[in-house]
KEZAPA-794452 format. One record per residue (C-alpha): residue in one letter; y, z, x. Coordinates in steps of 0.1 Angstrom, whole numbers, padded with zeros to 4 digits, always signed. Layout:
! residues N
AYZX;...
***
This chain:
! residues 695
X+0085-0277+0087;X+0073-0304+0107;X+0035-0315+0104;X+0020-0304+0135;X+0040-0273+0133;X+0027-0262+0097;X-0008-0278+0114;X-0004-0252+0143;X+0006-0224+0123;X-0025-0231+0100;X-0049-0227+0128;X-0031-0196+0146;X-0040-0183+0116;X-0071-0192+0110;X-0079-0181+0152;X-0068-0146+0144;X-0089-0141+0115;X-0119-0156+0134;X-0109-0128+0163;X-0111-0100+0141;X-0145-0096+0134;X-0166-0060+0127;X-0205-0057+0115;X-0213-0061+0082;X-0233-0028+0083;X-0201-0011+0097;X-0180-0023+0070;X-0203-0014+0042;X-0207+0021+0056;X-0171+0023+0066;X-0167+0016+0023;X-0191+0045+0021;X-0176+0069+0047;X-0143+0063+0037;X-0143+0070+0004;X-0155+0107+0015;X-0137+0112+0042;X-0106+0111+0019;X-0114+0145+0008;X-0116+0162+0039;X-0091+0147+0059;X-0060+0157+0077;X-0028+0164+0060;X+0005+0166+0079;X+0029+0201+0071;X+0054+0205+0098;X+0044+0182+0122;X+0014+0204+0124;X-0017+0185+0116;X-0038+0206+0089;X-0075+0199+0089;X-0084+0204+0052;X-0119+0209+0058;X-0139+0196+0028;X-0109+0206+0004;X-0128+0199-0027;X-0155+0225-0022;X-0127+0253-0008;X-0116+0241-0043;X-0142+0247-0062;X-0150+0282-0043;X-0115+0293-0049;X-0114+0287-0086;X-0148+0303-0092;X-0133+0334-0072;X-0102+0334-0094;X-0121+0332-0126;X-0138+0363-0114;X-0103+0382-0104;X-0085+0375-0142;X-0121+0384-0161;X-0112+0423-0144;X-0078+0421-0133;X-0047+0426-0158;X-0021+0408-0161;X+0009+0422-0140;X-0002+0454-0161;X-0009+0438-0193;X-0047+0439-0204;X-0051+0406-0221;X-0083+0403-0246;X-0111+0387-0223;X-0103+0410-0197;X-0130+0437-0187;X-0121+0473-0166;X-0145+0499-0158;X-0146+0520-0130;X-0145+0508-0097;X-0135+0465-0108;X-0103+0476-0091;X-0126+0483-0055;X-0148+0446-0069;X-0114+0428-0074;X-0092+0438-0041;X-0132+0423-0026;X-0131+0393-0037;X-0094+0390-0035;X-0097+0393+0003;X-0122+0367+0008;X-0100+0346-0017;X-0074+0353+0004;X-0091+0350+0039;X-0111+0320+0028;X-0088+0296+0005;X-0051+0308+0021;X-0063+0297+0055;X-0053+0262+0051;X-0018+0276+0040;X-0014+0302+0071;X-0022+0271+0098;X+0000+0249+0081;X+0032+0277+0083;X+0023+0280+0119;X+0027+0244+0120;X+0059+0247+0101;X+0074+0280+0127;X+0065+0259+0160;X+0085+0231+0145;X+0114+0259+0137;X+0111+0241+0106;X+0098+0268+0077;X+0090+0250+0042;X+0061+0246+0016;X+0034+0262+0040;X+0059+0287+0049;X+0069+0298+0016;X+0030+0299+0003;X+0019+0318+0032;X+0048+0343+0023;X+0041+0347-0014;X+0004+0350-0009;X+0006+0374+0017;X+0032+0398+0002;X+0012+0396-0033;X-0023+0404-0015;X-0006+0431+0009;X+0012+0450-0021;X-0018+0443-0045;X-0042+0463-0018;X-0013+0490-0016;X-0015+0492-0058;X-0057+0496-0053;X-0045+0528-0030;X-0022+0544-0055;X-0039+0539-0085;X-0073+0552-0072;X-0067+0575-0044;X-0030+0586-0039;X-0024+0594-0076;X+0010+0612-0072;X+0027+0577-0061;X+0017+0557-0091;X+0008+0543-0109;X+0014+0508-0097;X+0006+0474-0108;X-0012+0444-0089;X-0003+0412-0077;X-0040+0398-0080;X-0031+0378-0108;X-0007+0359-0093;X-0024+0358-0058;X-0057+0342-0069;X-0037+0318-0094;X-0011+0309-0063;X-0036+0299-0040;X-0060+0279-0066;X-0033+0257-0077;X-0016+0250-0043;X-0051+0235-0035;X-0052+0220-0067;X-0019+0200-0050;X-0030+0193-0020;X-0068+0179-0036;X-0046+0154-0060;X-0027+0149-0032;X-0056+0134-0010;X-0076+0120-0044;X-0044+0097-0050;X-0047+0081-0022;X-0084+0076-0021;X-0077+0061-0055;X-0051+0036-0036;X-0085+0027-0016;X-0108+0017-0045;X-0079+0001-0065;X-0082-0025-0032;X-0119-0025-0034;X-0116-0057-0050;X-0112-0067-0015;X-0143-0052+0001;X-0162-0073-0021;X-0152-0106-0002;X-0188-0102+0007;X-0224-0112-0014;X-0246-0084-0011;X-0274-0111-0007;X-0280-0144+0017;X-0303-0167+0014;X-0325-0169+0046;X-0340-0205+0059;X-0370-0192+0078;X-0390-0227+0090;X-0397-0241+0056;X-0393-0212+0038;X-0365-0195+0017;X-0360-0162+0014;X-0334-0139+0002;X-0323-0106+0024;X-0294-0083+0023;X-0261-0088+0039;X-0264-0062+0062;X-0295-0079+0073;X-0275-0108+0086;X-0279-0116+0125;X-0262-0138+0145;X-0278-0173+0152;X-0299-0169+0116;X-0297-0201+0092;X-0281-0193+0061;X-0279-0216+0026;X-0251-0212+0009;X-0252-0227-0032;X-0225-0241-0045;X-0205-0217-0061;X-0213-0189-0038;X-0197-0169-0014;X-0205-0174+0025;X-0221-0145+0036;X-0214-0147+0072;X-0191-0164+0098;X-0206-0197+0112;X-0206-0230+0118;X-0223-0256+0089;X-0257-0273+0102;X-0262-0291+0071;X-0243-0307+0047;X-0206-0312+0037;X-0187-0294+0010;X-0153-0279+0001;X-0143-0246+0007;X-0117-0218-0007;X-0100-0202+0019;X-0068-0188+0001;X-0078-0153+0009;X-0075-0162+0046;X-0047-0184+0044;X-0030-0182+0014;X-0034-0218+0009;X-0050-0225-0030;X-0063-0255-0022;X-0100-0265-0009;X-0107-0270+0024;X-0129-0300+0030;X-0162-0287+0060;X-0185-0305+0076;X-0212-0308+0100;X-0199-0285+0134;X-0172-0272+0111;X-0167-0234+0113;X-0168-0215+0076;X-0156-0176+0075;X-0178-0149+0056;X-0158-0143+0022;X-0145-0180+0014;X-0163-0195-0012;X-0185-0228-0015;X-0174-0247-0039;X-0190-0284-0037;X-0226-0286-0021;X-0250-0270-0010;X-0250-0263+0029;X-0264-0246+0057;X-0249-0227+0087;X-0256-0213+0118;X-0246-0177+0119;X-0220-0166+0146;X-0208-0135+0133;X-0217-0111+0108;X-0190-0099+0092;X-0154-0102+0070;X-0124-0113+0079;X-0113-0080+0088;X-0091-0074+0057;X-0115-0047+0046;X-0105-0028+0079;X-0070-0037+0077;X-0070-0019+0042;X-0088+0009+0050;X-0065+0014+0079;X-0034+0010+0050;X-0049+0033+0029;X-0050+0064+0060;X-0015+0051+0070;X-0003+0059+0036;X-0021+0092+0038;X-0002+0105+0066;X+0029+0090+0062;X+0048+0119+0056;X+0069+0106+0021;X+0109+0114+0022;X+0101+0132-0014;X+0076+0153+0002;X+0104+0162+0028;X+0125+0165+0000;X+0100+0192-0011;X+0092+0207+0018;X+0136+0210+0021;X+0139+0226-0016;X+0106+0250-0001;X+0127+0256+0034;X+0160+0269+0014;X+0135+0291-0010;X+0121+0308+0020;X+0156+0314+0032;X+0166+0323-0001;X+0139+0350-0003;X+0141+0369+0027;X+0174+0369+0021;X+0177+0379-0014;X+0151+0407-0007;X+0169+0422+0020;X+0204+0428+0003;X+0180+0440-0025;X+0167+0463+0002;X+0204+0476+0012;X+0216+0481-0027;X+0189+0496-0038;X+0169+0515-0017;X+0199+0548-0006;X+0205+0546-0043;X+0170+0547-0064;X+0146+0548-0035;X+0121+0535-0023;X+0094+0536-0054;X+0123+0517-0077;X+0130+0494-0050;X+0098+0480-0033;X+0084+0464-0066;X+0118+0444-0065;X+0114+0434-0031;X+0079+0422-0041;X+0087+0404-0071;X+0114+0385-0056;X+0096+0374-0026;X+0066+0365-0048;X+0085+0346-0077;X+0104+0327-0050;X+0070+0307-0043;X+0066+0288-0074;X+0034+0275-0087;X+0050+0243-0101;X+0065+0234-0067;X+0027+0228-0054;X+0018+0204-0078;X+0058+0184-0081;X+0049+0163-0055;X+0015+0155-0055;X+0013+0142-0094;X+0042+0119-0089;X+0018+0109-0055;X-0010+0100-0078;X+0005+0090-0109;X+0027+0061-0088;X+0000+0051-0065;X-0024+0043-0096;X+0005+0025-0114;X+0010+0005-0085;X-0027-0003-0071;X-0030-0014-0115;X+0002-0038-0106;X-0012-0052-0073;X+0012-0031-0051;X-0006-0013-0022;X+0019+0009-0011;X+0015+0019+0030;X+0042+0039+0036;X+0058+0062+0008;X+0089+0074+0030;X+0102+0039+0034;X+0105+0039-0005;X+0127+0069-0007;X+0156+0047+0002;X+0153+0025-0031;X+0186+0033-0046;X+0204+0024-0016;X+0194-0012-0009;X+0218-0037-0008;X+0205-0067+0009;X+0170-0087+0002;X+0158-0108+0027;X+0131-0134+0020;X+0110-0159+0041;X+0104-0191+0024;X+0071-0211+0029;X+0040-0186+0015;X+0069-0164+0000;X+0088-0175-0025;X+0075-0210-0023;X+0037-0217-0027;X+0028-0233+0007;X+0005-0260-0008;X+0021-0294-0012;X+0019-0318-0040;X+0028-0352-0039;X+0064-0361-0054;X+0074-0397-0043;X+0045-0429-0031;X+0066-0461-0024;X+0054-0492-0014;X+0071-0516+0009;X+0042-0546+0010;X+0045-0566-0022;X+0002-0570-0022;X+0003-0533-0024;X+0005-0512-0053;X+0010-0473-0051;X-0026-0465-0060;X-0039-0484-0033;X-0015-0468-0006;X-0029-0434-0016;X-0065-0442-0015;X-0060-0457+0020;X-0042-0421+0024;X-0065-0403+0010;X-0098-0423+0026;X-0076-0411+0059;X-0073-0375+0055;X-0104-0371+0032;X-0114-0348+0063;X-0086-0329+0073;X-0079-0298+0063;X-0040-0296+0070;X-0022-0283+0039;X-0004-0322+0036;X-0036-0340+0034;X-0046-0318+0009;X-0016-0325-0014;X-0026-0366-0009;X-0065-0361-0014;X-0058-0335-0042;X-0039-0360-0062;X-0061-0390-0051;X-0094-0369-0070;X-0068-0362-0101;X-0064-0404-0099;X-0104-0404-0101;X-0093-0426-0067;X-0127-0433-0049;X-0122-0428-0012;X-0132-0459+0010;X-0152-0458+0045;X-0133-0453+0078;X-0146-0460+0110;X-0136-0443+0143;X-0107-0417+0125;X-0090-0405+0151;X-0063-0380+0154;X-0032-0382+0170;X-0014-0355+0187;X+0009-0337+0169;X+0017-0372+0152;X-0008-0381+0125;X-0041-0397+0119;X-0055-0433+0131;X-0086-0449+0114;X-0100-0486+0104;X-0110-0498+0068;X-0121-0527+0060;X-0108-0543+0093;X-0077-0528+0093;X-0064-0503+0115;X-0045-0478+0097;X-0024-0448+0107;X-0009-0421+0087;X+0020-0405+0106;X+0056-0385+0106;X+0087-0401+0113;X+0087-0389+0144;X+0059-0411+0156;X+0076-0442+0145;X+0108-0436+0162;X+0090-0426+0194;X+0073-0458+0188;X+0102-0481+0176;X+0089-0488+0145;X+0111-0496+0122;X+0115-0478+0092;X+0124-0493+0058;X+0145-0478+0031;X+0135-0460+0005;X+0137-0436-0023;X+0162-0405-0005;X+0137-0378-0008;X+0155-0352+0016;X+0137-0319+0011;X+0105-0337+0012;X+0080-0341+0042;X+0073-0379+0047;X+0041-0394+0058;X+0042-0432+0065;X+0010-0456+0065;X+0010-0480+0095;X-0010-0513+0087;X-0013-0530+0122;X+0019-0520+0130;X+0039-0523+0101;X+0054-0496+0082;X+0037-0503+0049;X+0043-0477+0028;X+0057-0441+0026;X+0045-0406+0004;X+0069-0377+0005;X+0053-0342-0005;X+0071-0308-0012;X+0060-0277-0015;X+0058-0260-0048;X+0084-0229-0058;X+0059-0200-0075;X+0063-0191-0106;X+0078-0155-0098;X+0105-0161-0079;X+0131-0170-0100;X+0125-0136-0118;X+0125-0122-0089;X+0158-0134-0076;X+0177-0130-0110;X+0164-0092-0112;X+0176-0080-0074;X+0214-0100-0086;X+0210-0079-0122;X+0204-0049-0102;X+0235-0054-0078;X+0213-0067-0048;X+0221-0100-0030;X+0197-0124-0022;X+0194-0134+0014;X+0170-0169+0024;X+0156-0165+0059;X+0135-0196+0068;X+0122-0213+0100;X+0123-0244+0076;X+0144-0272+0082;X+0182-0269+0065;X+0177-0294+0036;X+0142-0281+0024;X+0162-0248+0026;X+0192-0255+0007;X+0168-0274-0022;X+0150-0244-0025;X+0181-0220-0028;X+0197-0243-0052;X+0171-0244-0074;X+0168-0200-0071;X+0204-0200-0072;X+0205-0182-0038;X+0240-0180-0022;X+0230-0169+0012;X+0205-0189+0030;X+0198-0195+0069;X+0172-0217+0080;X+0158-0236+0113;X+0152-0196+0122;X+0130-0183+0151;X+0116-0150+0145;X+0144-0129+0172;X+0166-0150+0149;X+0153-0134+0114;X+0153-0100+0130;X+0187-0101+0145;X+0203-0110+0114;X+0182-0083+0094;X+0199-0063+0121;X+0238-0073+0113;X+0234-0069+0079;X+0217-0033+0080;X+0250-0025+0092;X+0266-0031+0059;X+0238-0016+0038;X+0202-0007+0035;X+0177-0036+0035;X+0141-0048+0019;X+0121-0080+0034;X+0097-0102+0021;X+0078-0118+0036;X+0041-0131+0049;X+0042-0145+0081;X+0036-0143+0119;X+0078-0148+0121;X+0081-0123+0094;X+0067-0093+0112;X+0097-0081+0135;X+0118-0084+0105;X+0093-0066+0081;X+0095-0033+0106;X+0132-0039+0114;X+0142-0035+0075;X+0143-0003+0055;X+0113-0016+0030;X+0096-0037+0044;X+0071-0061+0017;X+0045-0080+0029;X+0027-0109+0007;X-0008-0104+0004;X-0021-0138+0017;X-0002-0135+0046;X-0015-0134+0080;X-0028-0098+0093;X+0006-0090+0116;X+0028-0094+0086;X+0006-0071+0064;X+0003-0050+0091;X+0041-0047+0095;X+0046-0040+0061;X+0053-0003+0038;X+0039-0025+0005;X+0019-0053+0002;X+0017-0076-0030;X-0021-0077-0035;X-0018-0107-0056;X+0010-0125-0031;X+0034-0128-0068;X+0071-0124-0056;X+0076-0110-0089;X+0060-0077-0081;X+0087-0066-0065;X+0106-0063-0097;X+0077-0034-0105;X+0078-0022-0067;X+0117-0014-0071;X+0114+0002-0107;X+0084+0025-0096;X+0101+0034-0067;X+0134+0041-0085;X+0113+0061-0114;X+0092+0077-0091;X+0122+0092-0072;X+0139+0104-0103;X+0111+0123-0109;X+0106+0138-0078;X+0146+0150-0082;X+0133+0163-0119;X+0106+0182-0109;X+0120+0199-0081;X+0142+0207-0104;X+0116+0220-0126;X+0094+0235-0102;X+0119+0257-0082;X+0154+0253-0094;X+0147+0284-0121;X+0146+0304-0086;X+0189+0304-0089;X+0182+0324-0117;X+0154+0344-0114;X+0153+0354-0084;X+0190+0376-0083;X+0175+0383-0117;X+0145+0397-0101;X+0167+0415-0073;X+0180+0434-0104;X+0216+0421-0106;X+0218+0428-0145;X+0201+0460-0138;X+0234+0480-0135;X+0252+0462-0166;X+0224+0461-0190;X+0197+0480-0176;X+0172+0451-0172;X+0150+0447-0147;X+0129+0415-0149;X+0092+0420-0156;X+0069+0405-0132;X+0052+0396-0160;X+0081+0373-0176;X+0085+0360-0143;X+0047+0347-0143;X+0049+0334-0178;X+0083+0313-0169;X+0064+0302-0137;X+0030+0286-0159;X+0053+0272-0182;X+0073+0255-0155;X+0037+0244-0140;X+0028+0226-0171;X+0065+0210-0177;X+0060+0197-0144;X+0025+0186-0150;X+0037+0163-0180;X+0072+0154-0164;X+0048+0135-0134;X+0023+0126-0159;X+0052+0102-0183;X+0062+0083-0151;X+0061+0045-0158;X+0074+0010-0147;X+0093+0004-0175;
***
C-alpha cells in the first residue's frame, strides 16, 4: 500500500467518523431506553411481527395466576399434598384460568395468525392449539363434574394449561433478556465517554456533566483523560489515542487547529478545545443498532424449531383424527375424546419453548465474555459447512501500524541515528501511520527532535522541511523517479514500504518499515487447515507484501493488488465450490463481508465493514474466530439435542397417547405420565443448554 494511499484511506476514515455524530444526551438516554426497551419489544413468529408488550410483567402476572390454579387444581386427577379443594375452587379455578388464558395466551394466538397468513403453522401454531384444546376441555370437565353429573366424572386440563403458557413466556422473556445481555456485554463501548468536562468559563474552571456539553464551549482536557467532546484544540499540543477510531495503536501527535474526536484519549499535555460537536463517534449507535439486528434476525435454529413445531402440529391433527375414526364407532365418544385431548395437548411440549431460547442466551453470554458480538444468529447456522476463509490483510491479520525494520545510510558524514532524527524532526507532526513507525522508534532512541522551518507537504509524495540550513525531504520512490533522482542501492527490503531523505537533492539515505503480523493469526490460520478449511489471502496490498505475509502464515492461496468488485467476485467463484466466512475490517471489505455466508468483521474497523458484518471481534484478535467457529458448531449441536429432547418423545407418545397399545395390553397412557415425562424433558433440556461451552 502506497503512502498516500494508506494516508487517504486514514482520513476517509477518520471523515466518516467525524460524519456520524448524535447528542450526547441522546446517547446516554438511548443507553437508558434501550436497555428497557429490550423487554418489550417485537419478536418475529411467522413473518408476523409480535408485539410482546412489556413481556416481563405478562410474566410475572401469569405465574402469580398459575401459582393460584395448582394451590386448587389437581394434578390431571391426582391431589398432590399442598393442594386445597372445597366447594366451588373448581368455579374460582376455570376464573382465573380464563383470564390466564385470555390475558398471557394472547401473545401466542397473534403470533399463530402470523404463522396461518404465512401458510406456514409452527411454534405459535402448535401453542395456540395445546392451550386452547386444554382450556376448551378443562371448561367442558368444570360442566360435568358440577352440573351434568351423569357424564362424569372428568378430569381437567388446568394443570397443564396454566403451566403451558407460563413457561412458553418464560422462553420468549430469556429469549429477549439474552440479547439485552449481548447489549451491556458491549457497554464497555458506551463508556468511550467521561461523564464529566472541565469547563473554561473566562478565568474560571469548572466541572459540568457531559450531557451539559454545547457546541462552541472551551473544554480542558488533562493528560490522561478522555475528550469529552468533538473539537478542534485551541491550546496546546499533545498526543492522542485514536485506535478505537482507527484501529491504529499508536498516538496521534494534535496541535493547535487540529481536530480531536469525543472518546480518544489525551495522553501528553494538557489542552484546550473548541467544542464542535457533542457527541461519540457513533459506535454506541452502531451497537445498539447490532444488538436489535440480532434480536430480529430470525436464527436458522429457531427455524429449525419452528420446522420440528410445524411437523408436530401436523402430527397432531393428524394423529387425533385416525384416533377419532378407530375409536370413536367402537368405544364412543366418552372413551375417545379424552384421547383426542391428550394427544393434541402432549403434542405441544413444554421443553420445546425453552430449546431454543437457552442455547440463545447461554451462546450470546459466552460469546459477548470472548469479545464476539454476534449480529446475525442465522448466518451461523451454516458453520459445519464452510469450506473456504477469506481474509483481508492490513487491520486484519496484520496489525496496520508500522515499525521500522531497515535505516541505511548512503552519505559517509551520516550515521543511521542521525538519518532518523532528521526523519523523525520531519514527521514529528504528521499523523500518517508511517511517520508514526519513524517518530515511535526515534522516542524509543531517546532521539531529540530538531527545529524545522517552513514543513511542507507534498502531494501524495512526502514531506519537505529545512534544518539547520538544509532543505530536506522525506518521500516514496515514486517522487524520485518522477523527479529523476537517482536512487542508490541498498539493502533488498521487498515487502517493505521505503521512505528516502532528500538532502538538497541527493538521495541520502533510505528507511524501510513493515507492518507488523498480530499475534493471533497464525493460530488462527493453523486452526481453520486443522479443521479442514482453506485459507484464502484477499489484499488490495501490493504482491510482494502479500506473498511475505502468506509465507510467513503458511497461506497457499493469496491474491493481492485487489479492488473491492475484485474481493467480492472472487468470494463469489469460490461460493460455488463451498460455503464461505470473511474477515475482514475495511471500507473494501464490506461487499465481500455481505457477499459470504458468515461474514466477520474486526472491531477497529471502519463503521461499513462492521456494519456488513453477522459477528464482530470486539477486541479486533483474528484468533477469536477460533471461539466464534467452536460456539457456533457447539451451539448447533445443541440446538439438534434439544429438539431432540424437547419434542422427539412425541414419536412415542403421542401414538401412545392415541392408544395404540390399548388393544394389545390394555394401556392407555395417563395424562398424568404424559405431564411428568414432559417436566422431566423440560429440565433435561434446561441443563442440556445450560453445559454449552467453547471448548
Amino acid at each position: 500500500m502506497s503512502h498516500d494511499h494508506m494516508h487517504h484511506n486514514h482520513m476517509e476514515q477518520n471523515h466518516m467518523h467525524h460524519n456520524m455524530k448524535m447528542d450526547n444526551c441522546d446517547m446516554h438516554n438511548m443507553h437508558e431506553n434501550h436497555m428497557q426497551e429490550n423487554h418489550s419489544d417485537m419478536m418475529m413468529h411467522g413473518g408476523h411481527m409480535m408485539h410482546m408488550g412489556n413481556l416481563k410483567r405478562k410474566f410475572w402476572i401469569s405465574l402469580i395466576l398459575m401459582i393460584s390454579i395448582l394451590i386448587m387444581s389437581p394434578m390431571m386427577g391426582a391431589k398432590l399434598p399442598f393442594q386445597v379443594t372445597f366447594a366451588g375452587s373448581d368455579y374460582i379455578v376455570a376464573i382465573l384460568s380464563t383470564i390466564l388464558f385470555v390475558y398471557g395466551g394472547k401473545p401466542f394466538f397473534s403470533g399463530a395468525k402470523g404463522e396461518f397468513s404465512s401458510k406456514k403453522p409452527g411454534m405459535m401454531s402448535l401453542i395456540a392449539l395445546g392451550i386452547t384444546v386444554a382450556y376448551l376441555y378443562s371448561i367442558y370437565a368444570v360442566l360435568v363434574n358440577n352440573i351434568f353429573t351423569t357424564l362424569g366424572p372428568v378430569n381437567d386440563f388446568f394443570w397443564e394449561l396454566s403451566t403451558l403458557i407460563v413457561i412458553m413466556l418464560l422462553g420468549h422473556q430469556i429469549e429477549m433478556s439474552s440479547v439485552s445481555n449481548a447489549g451491556s456485554a458491549v457497554n464497555s463501548l458506551a463508556k468511550l465517554l467521561p461523564d464529566n468536562a472541565h469547563l473554561v468559563d473566562g478565568d474560571d474552571i469548572r466541572d459540568i456533566s457531559v450531557n451539559e456539553i454545547k457546541n462552541d464551549q472551551v473544554l480542558l482536557v488533562k493528560s490522561g483523560e478522555k475528550i469529552p467532546a468533538d473539537g478542534v484544540i485551541k491550546k496546546g499540543t499533545t498526543f492522542v489515542n485514536e485506535s478505537f477510531i482507527t484501529g491504529e495503536s499508536t498516538k496521534v501527535a494534535k496541535k493547535v487547529d487540529d481536530k480531536v474526536i469525543g472518546g480518544s484519549i489525551n495522553h501528553s499535555g494538557s489542552i484546550e478545545i473548541l467544542v464542535t460537536g457533542t457527541g461519540n463517534n457513533g459506535y454506541l449507535s452502531k451497537v445498539m443498532q447490532m444488538v436489535q439486528d440480532a434480536q430480529n434476525s430470525k436464527s436458522k435454529s429457531e427455524d429449525l424449531a419452528n420446522q420440528v413445531a410445524g411437523y408436530l402440529f401436523y402430527a397432531a391433527i393428524a394423529v387425533a383424527l385416525i384416533a377419532l375414526v378407530a375409536w370413536l364407532p367402537v368405544q364412543g365418544i366418552n372413551f375417545t375424546l379424552p384421547i383426542i385431548v391428550s394427544v393434541l395437548i402432549i403434542a405441544c411440549p413444554h421443553a420445546l419453548g425453552l430449546a431454543i431460547p437457552l442455547i440463545t442466551s447461554r451462546s450470546t453470554s459466552i460469546a459477548a465474555t470472548n469479545g464476539l458480538l454476534i449480529r446475525n444468529r442465522a448466518s451461523l447456522e451454516k458453520v459445519n459447512q464452510i469450506k473456504y476463509a477469506f481474509m483481508d490483510k492490513t487491520g486484519t491479520l496484520t496489525a496496520g501500524d508500522f515499525k521500522v525494520n531497515v535505516i541505511q545510510s548512503f552519505k559517509d558524514d551520516f550515521s543511521e541515528d542521525q538519518l532518523l532524527q532528521i526523519a523523525a524532526s520531519l514527521e514529528a507532526e504528521s499523523n500518517h501511520p508511517l511517520a508514526k513507525g519513524i517518530t515511535d522508534l526515534a522516542t524509543s532512541k531517546n532521539i531529540k527532535n530538531l527545529k524545522v522551518d517552513n514543513l511542507q507537504q507534498i502531494s501524495g509524495a512526502g514531506l519537505s522541511g529545512t534544518i539547520n540550513a538544509q532543505a530536506y525531504k522525506l518521500v516514496s520512490e515514486k517522487y524520485l523517479k518522477n523527479n529523476d533522482l537517482a536512487i542508490p542501492t541498498y539493502t533488498d527490503s521487498p515487502e517493505d514500504t521505503i521512505s528516502y531523505l532528500v538532502e538538497n537533492n541527493q538521495v541520502v539515505g533510505m528507511i524501510a518499515e513493515g507492518d507488523s503480523i498480530k499475534a493471533g493469526s497464525k493460530a488462527m490460520i493453523d486452526f481453520l487447515k486443522s479443521n479442514g478449511i482453506e485459507p484464502v489471502m484477499l489484499t488490495g496490498d501490493n504482491r510482494k507484501a502479500a506473498k511475505k505475509v502468506a509465507q510467513i502464515l503458511n497461506i497457499n492461496d493469496y491474491k493481492s493488488e485487489l479492488l473491492p468488485e475484485n474481493k467480492q467476485e472472487i468470494v463469489k467463484t469460490y461460493q460455488a465450490k463451498g460455503k464461505t466466512i470473511f474477515i475482514g475490517d475495511g471500507i473494501n471489505d464490506a461487499p465481500s463481508l455481505n457477499q459470504s455466508d458468515i461474514g466477520v468483521a474486526i472491531g477497529s474497523g471502519t463503521d461499513i465493514a462492521i456494519d456488513s458484518a453477522d459477528v464482530v471481534l470486539v477486541n479486533s484478535d483474528p484468533k477469536d474466530v477460533i471461539n466464534l467457529l467452536k460456539l457456533a458448531k457447539n451451539a448447533r449441536r445443541k440446538v439438534i439435542e434439544n429438539l431432540w429432547w424437547g419434542a422427539g418423545y412425541n414419536v412415542v407418545a403421542l401414538p401412545v397417547a392415541a392408544g395404540i397399545l390399548y388393544p394389545f395390553t390394555g394401556f392407555l397412557l395417563d395424562p398424568m405420565l404424559g405431564a411428568v415425562l414432559m417436566s422431566l424433558s423440560t429440565v433435561i433440556v434446561a441443563i442440556n443448554a445450560m453445559t454449552l461451552k467453547i471448548k
